[in-house]
C-alpha positions in Angstrom: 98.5 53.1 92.5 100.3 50.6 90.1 99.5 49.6 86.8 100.1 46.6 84.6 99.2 45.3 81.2 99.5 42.0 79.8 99.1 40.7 76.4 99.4 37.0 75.0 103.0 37.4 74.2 104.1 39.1 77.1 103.6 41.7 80.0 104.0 45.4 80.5 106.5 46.7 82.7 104.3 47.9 86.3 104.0 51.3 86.7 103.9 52.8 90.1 102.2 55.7 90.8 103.4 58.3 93.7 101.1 57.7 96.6 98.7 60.9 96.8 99.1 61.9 93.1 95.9 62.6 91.2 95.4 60.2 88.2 93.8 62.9 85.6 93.5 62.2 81.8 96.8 64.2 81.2 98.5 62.0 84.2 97.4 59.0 82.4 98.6 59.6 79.2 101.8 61.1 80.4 102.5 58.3 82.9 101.2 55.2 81.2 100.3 55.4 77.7 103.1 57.0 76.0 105.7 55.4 77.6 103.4 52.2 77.4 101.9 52.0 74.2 104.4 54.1 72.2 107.5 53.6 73.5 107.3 49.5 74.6 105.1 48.4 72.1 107.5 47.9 69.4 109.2 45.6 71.4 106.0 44.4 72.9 104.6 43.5 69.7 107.5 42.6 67.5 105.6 45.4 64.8 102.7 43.2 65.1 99.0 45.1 65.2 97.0 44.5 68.6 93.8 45.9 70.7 94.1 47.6 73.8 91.9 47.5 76.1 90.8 49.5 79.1 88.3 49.2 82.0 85.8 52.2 82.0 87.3 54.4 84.3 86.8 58.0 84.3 90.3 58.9 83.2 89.9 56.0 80.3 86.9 57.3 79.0 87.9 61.1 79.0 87.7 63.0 75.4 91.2 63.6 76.2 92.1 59.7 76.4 89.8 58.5 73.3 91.5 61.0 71.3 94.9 60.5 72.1 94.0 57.0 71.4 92.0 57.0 68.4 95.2 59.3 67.2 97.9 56.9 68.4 96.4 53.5 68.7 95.6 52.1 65.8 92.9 49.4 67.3 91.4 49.9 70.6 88.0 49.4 72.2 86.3 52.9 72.7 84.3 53.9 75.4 80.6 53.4 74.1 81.6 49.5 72.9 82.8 48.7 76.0 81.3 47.7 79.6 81.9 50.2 81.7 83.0 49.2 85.0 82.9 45.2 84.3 86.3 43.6 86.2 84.6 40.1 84.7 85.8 41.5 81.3 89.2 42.6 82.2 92.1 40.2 82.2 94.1 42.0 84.7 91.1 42.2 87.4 89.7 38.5 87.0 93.0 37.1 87.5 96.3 38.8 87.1 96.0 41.2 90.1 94.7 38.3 92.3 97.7 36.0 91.4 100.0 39.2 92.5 98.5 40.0 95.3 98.6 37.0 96.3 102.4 36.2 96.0 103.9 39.3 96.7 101.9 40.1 100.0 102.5 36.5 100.9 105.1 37.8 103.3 104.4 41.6 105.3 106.4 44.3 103.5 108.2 47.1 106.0 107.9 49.7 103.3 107.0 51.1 100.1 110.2 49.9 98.3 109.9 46.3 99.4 106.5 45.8 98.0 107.5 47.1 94.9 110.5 45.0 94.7 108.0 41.8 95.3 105.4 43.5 92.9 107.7 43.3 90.2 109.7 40.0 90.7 106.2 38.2 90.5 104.8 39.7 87.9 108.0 38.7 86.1 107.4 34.9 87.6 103.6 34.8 86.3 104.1 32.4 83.3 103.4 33.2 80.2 100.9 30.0 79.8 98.7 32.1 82.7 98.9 35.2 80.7 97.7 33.6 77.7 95.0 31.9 79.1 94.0 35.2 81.0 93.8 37.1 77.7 92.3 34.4 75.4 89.4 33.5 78.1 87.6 36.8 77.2 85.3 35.8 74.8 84.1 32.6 76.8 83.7 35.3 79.7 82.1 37.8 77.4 79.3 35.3 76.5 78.9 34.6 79.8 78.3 38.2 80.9 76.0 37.8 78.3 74.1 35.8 79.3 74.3 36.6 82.9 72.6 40.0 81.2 75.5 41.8 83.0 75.4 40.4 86.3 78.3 38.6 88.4 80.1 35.5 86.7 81.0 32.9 88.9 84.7 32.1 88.8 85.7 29.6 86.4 85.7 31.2 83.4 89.4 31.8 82.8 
């Protein structure tokens, strides 16, 4: 598994996670939001406030996640305001993750390594214009899951 945030101003570094290891609420924490969200966001942010946000999986919507976030965090989208399960509201899976995919697989990779390698040099060449857009076409995409009463957006949106 690897992981990947991104933010008007800027990216996350990826985080890879060992193939077969079990993503719990305790993994999560330990491997992505404390070294994420407390240790990189200072530089992340510059000291400036933002809202993170998550996609409603279960480890994201654990007791143990909302309280380490309400307790750390100081704005974030809890579990029972946000979609569960809606990849037309999440930045990273209605277009980051497809641009990636996309230009690191563009060539077979002979291991593990290599893909990560690739995964990481394109994340770095995404530019920040696509980032920005990503982030700042949620509320046009939000309306439209709106009014879609839930159901699939057609692409377009971002």
């Amino acid at each position: 598994m690897v992981w990947a945030g991104i933010l008007v101003i800027g990216r996350t570094s990826l985080i890879f996670v060992l193939p077969g290891a079990k993503i719990n609420s305790i993994s999560y924490r330990k491997l992505i939001l404390e070294p994420v969200l407390k240790d990189q966001s200072q530089s992340m942010f510059f000291g400036e406030s933002f809202l993170f946000q998550q996609d409603g999986a279960p480890t994201h919507t654990s007791k143990v996640t909302q309280a380490w976030l309400k307790e750390n965090i100081l704005d974030f989208i809890p579990k029972d305001e946000w979609a569960s399960y809606s990849p037309d509201l999440n930045s990273m899976d209605y277009s980051i993750w497809s641009i990636l995919e996309t230009k690191a697989c563009a060539k077979a990779h002979t291991n593990v390594e290599s893909l990560k390698v690739s995964l990481r040099r394109e994340l770095a060449k995404i530019p920040q214009e696509t980032l920005r857009a990503a982030v700042e076409a949620f509320p046009r995409r939000l309306k439209a899951v709106i009014e879609k009463r839930g159901g699939y957006i057609e692409c377009g949106y971002f």
